[in-house]
C-alpha positions as CSV (number, residue, x, y, z in Angstrom):
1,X,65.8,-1.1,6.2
2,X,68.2,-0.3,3.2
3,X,67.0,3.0,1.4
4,X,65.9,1.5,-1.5
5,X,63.9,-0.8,-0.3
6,X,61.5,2.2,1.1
7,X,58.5,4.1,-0.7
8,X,59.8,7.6,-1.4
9,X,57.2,9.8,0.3
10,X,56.7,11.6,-2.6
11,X,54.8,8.7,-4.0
12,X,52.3,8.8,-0.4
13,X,51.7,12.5,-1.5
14,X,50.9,11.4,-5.5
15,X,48.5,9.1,-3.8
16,X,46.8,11.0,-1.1
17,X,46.7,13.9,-3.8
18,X,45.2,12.0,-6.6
19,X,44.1,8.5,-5.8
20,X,40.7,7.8,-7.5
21,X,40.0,5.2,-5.4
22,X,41.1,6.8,-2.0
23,X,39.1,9.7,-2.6
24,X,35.9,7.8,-4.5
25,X,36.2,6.4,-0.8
26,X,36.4,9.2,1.0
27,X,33.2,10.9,-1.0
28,X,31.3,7.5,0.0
29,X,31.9,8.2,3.3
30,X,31.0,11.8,3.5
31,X,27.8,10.7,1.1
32,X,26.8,8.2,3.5
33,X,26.8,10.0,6.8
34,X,24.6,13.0,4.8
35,X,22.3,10.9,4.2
36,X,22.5,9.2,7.4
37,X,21.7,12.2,9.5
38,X,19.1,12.9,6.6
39,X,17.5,9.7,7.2
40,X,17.7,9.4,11.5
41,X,14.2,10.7,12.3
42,X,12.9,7.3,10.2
43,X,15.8,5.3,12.0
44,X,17.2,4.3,8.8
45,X,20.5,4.1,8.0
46,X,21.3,5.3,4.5
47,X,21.7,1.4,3.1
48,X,18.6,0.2,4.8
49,X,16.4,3.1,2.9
50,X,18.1,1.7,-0.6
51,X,17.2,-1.7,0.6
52,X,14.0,-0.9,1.1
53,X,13.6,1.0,-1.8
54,X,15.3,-1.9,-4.2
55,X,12.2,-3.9,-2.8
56,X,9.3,-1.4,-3.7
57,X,7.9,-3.2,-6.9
58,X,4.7,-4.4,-8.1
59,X,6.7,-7.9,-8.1
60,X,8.5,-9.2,-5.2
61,X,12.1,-9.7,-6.4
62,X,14.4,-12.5,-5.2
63,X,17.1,-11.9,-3.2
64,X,19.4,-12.7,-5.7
65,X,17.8,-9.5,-7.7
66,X,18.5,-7.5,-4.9
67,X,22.0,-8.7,-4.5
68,X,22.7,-7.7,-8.2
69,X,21.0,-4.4,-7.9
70,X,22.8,-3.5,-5.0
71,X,26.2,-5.2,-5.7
72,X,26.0,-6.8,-2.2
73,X,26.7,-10.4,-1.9
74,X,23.8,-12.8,-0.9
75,X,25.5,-13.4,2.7
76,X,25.8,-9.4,2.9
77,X,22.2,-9.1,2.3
78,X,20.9,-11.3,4.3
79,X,22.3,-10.2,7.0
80,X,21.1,-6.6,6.2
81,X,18.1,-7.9,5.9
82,X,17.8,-9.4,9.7
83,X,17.0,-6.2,11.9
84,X,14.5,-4.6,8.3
85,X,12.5,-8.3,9.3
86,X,12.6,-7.8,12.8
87,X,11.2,-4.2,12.9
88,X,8.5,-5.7,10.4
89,X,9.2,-3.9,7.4
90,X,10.2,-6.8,5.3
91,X,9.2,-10.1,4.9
92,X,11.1,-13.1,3.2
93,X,9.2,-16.3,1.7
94,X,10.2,-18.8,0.3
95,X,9.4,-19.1,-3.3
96,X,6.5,-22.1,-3.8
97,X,7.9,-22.7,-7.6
98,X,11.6,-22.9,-6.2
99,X,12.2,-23.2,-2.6
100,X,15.7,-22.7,-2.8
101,X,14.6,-19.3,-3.7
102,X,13.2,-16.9,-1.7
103,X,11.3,-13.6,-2.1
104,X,11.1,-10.3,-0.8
105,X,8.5,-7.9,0.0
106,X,7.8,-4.6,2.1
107,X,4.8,-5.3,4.6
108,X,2.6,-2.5,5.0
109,X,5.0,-0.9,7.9
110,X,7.6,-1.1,5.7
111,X,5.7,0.8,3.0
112,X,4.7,3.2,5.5
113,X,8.0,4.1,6.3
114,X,9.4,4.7,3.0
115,X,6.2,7.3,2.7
116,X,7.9,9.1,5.7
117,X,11.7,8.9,4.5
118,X,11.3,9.7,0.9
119,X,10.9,13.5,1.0
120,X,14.1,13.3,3.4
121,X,15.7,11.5,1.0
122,X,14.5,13.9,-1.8
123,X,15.8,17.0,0.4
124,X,19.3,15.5,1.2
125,X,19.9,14.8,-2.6
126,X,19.0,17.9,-3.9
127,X,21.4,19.7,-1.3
128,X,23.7,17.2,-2.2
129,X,23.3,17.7,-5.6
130,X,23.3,21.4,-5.4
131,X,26.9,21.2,-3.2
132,X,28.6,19.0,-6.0
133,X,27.5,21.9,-8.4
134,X,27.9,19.3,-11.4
135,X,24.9,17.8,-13.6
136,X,24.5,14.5,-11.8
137,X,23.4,12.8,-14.9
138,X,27.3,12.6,-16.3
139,X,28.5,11.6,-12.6
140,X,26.1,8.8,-12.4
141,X,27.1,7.9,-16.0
142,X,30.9,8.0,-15.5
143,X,30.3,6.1,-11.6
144,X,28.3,3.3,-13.7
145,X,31.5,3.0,-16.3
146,X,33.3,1.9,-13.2
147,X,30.8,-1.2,-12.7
């Protein structure tokens, strides 16, 4: 391969040093295994307990709600939604006014456990917050610019 047709390395270091998207990645990552670990005593996994909570309404939402909420496709969700059914902490019905549509709700297990994983939820992001020593308020406000 001729010289010029190859990526100076210097441009790999610009990128590993300043890529927004490589390290908004990155932080996900890290994010997602805090909370993880945070979560493990419930055996939730960080995007089952935001599942769960997306669901805890006075109204059963639709899945296509949930999708939006969570910016998770319907197929994505569905599947996610398979092993929250099979440990009984959701249930999906079929809407009587649409049945193409179909609802969501936490049973009484489900509601049970969010009881249980909330204040480990509530310790993990105020360490969390306290580590990224920033007023989460503007974070959350320049992450939600992005979408």
């Amino acid at each position: 391969m001729s010289k010029r047709h190859k990526l100076p390395v210097e441009f790999t270091h610009r990128v590993r040093d300043t890529c927004l998207c490589l390290h908004t990645q990155r932080a996900a990552r890290a994010l997602a295994r805090r909370f993880d670990d945070a979560l493990r005593p419930t055996e939730l996994t960080n995007g089952q307990f935001s599942l769960l909570i997306s669901l805890n309404r006075l109204d059963p939402p639709t899945i296509g709600n949930v999708s939006a909420l969570l910016a998770m496709d319907r197929t994505t969700l569905t599947a996610n939604l398979k092993p929250l059914e099979r440990r009984g902490l959701v249930k999906v019905a079929v809407d009587p006014a649409d049945k193409r549509s179909r609802h969501l709700t936490l049973t009484p297990a489900g509601h049970a456990l969010l009881v249980e994983a909330a204040p480990l939820w509530k310790r993990a992001h105020a360490a969390t917050e306290r580590l990224l020593n920033a007023d989460s308020g503007t974070l959350r406000a320049a992450l939600r610019r992005l979408f």
